[in-house]
N, C-alpha and C positions, 0 to 999 in steps of 0.2 A: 445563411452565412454561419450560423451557430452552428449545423450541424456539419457544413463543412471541415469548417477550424477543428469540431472535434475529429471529425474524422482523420484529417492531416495529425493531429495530439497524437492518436491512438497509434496509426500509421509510424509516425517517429521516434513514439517511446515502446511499440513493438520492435522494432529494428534494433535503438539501443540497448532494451535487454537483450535483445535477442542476439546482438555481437559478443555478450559476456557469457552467452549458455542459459541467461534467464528467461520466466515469461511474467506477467503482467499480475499472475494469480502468487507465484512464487515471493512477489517483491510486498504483494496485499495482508500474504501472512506474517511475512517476516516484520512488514512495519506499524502493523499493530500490536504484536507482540512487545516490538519495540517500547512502544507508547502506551501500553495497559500494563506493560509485565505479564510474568508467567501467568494462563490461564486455562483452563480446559476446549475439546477439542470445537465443542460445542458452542463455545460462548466465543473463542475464535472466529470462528463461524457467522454465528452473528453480527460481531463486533466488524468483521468485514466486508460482510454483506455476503459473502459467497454460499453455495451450496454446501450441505453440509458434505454430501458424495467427494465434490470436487476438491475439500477440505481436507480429508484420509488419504485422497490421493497423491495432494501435491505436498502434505505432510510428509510421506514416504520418499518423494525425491528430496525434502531437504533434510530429513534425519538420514539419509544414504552419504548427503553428502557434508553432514556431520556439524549442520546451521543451523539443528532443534535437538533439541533432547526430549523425548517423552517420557515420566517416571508415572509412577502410580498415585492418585490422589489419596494421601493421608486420609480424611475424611471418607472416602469412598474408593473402597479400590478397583472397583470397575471402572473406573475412570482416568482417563489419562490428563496428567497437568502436561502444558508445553511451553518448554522454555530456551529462548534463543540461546547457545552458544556464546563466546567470544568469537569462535571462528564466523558466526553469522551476523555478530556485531557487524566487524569489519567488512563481509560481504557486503552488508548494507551497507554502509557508507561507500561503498564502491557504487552499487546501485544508485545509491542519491547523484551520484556523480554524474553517471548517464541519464539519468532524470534531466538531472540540474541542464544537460548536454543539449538532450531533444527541447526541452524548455526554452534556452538560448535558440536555439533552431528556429521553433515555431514564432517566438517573439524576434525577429532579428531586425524587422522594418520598424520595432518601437524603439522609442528612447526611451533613457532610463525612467525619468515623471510619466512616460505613457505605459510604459511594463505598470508601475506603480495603483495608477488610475485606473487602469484596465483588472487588476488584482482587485483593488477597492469595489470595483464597480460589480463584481461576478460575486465577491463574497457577498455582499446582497441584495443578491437574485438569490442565492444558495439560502440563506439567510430565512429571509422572505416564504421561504417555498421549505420552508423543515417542517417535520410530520409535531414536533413538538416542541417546549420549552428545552426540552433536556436533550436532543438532538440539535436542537442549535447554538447550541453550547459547546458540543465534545467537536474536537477537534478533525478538519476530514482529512483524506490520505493527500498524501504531498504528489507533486508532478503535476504536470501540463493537462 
């Protein structure tokens, strides 16, 4: 059943970026960035979980369209810091929307105390199952 539901998650919140021109990797950079602050491409990367490859690539469609800016690390200048935009502020918050959208979707047979319970009860299993102290702490990405 678990892996149903997530499949339906995935299923719904591909669709809803996917109506606004986004994908699932685009919305991972931007809302870490969000929640760490400007950071390198590298620790991006980690911080997301993604590949670093897939990282440079999807970097480049959101600096085209003008939701990151890459400058050069002070410290190191082979290195690039990245940091969201105002323009990529607001996309997020567009994105959250359509989260928030398939979310509402995927939960629409709960009530509000069972949305609630069911939050409770996933955060830990999540919890429960972290590689560490300090991974169960940081906060994880938002959506379904």
């Amino acid at each position: 059943m678990l892996n149903q539901t997530a499949a339906l998650a995935h299923r719904l919140v591909t669709e809803g970026l996917g109506a606004v021109g986004f994908h699932r990797y685009h919305y991972a950079l931007m809302s870490t960035l969000e929640e760490f602050g400007p950071t390198s491409q590298a620790d991006l990367g980690r911080r997301s979980g993604l590949d670093r490859s897939d990282v440079v690539a999807v970097l480049d469609v959101l600096a085209e369209r003008k939701l990151i800016e890459r400058t050069p690390d002070v410290s190191d200048r082979r290195r690039n810091t990245i940091t969201l935009t105002s323009v990529g502020v607001r996309q997020l918050q567009q994105l959250d929307g359509e989260l928030a959208r398939a979310q509402d979707a995927l939960l629409a047979a709960l009530s509000s105390s069972e949305r609630e319970q069911l939050a409770r009860l996933l955060d830990r299993v999540l919890v429960s199952h972290a590689p560490s102290p300090e991974a169960a702490s940081e906060p994880r990405q938002k959506g379904p």
